[in-house]
Residue frames as a rotation matrix with the C-alpha (Angstrom) as fourth column:
UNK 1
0.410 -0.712 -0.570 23.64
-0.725 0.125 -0.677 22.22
0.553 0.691 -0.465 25.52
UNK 2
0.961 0.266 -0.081 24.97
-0.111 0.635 0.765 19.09
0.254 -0.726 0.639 26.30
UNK 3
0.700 -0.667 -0.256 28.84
-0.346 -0.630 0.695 18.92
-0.625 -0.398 -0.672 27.85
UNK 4
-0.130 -0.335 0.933 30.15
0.955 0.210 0.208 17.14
-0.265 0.919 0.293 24.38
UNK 5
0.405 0.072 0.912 28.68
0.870 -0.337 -0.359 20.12
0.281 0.939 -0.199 22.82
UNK 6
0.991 -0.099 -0.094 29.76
0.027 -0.537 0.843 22.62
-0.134 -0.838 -0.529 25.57
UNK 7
0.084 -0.983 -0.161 33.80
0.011 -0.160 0.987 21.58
-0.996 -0.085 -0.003 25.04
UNK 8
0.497 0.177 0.849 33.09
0.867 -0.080 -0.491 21.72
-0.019 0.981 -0.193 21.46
UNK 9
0.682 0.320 0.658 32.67
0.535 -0.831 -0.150 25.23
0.499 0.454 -0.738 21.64
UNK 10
0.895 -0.413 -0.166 34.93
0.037 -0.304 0.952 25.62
-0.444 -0.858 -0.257 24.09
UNK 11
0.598 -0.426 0.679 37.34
0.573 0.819 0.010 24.22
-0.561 0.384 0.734 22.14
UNK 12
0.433 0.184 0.882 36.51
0.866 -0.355 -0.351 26.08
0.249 0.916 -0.314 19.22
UNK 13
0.985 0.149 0.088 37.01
0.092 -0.881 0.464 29.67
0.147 -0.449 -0.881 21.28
UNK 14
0.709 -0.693 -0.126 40.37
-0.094 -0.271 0.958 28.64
-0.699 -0.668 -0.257 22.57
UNK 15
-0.063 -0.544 0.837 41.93
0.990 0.071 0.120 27.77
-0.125 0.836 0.534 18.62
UNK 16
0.695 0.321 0.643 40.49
0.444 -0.896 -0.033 31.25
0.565 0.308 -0.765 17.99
UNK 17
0.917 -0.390 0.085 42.17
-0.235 -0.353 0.905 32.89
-0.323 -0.850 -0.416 20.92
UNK 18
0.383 -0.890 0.248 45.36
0.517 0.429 0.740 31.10
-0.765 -0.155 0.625 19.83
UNK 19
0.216 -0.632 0.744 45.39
0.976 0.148 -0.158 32.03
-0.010 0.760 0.650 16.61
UNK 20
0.884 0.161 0.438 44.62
0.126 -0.986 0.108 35.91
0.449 -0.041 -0.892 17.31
UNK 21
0.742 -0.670 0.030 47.29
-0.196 -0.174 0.965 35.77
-0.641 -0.722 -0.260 19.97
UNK 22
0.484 -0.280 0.829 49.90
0.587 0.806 -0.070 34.17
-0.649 0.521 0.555 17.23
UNK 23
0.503 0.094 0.859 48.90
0.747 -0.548 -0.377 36.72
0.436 0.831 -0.346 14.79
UNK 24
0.874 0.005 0.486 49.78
-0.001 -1.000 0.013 39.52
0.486 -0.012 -0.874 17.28
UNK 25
0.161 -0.985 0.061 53.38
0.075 0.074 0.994 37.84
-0.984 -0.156 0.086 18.32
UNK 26
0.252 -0.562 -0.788 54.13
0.459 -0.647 0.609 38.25
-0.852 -0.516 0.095 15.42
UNK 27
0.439 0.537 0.720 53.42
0.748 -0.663 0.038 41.10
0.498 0.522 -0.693 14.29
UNK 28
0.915 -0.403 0.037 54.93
-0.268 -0.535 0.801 42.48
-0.303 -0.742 -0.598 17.30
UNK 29
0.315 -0.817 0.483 58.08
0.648 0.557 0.520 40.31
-0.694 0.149 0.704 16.30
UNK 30
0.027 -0.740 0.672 58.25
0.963 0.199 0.181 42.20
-0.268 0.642 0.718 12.91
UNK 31
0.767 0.234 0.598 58.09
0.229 -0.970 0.085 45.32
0.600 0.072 -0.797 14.04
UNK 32
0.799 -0.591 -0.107 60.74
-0.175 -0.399 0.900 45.02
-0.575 -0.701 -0.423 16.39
UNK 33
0.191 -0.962 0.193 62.90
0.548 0.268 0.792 43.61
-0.814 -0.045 0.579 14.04
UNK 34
0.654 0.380 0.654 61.91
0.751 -0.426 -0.504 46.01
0.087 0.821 -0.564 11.56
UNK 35
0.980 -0.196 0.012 62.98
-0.166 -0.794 0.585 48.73
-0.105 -0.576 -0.811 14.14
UNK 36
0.482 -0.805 0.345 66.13
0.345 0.536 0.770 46.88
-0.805 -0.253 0.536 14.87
UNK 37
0.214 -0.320 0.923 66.98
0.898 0.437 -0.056 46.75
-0.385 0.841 0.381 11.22
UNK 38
0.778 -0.266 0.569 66.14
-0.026 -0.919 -0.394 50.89
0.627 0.292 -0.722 10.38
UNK 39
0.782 -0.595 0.184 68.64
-0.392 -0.240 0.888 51.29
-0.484 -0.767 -0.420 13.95
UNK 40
0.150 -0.722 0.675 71.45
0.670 0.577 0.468 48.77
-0.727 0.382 0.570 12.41
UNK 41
0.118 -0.656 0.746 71.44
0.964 -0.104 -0.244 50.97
0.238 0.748 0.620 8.95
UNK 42
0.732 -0.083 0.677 71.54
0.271 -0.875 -0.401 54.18
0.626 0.477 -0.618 10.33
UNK 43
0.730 -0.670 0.139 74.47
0.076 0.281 0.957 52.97
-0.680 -0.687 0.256 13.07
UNK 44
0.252 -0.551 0.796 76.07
0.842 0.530 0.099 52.14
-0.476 0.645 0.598 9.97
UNK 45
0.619 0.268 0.738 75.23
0.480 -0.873 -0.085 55.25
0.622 0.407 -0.669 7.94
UNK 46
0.865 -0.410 0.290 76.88
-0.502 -0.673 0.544 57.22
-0.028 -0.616 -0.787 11.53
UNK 47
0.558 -0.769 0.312 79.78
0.302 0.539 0.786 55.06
-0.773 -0.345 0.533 11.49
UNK 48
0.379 0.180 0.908 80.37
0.917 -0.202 -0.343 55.72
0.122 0.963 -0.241 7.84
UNK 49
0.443 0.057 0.895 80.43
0.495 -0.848 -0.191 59.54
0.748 0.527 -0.403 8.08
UNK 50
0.764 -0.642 -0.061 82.47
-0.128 -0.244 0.961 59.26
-0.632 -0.727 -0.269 11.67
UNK 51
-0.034 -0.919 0.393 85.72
0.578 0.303 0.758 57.44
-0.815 0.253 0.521 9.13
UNK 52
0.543 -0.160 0.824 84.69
0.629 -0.572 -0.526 60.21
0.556 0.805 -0.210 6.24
UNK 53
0.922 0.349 0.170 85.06
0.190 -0.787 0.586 62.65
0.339 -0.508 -0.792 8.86
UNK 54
0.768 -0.617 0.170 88.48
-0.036 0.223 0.974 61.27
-0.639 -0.755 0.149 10.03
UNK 55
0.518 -0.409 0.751 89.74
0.833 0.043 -0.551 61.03
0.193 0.912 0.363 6.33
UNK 56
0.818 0.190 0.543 89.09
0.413 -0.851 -0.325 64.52
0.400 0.490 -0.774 5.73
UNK 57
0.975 -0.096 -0.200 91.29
0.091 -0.650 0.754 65.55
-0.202 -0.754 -0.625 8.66
């Protein structure tokens, strides 16, 4: 193989690589803010049922 065709492939390997890596920020990304997002409504949800709680009294 000559070294034209040599960084070719090279080339080629590191777009791959990029895009895999890419894919798995994020992916990671929207799972954490997924997480985030369940945490945020059930903060809420406990906050809620701390000022029912205080009503009641």
């Amino acid at each position: 193989m000559n070294p034209l065709e040599e960084e070719l492939v090279y080339e080629q390997k590191i777009d791959e690589i990029t895009v895999q890596l890419e894919e798995l920020i994020l992916d990671a990304m929207i799972a954490a803010l997924q997480k985030i997002g369940k945490r945020n409504l059930e903060f809420i949800e406990a906050s809620i049922r701390s000022q029912t709680d205080q009503m009641n009294f």
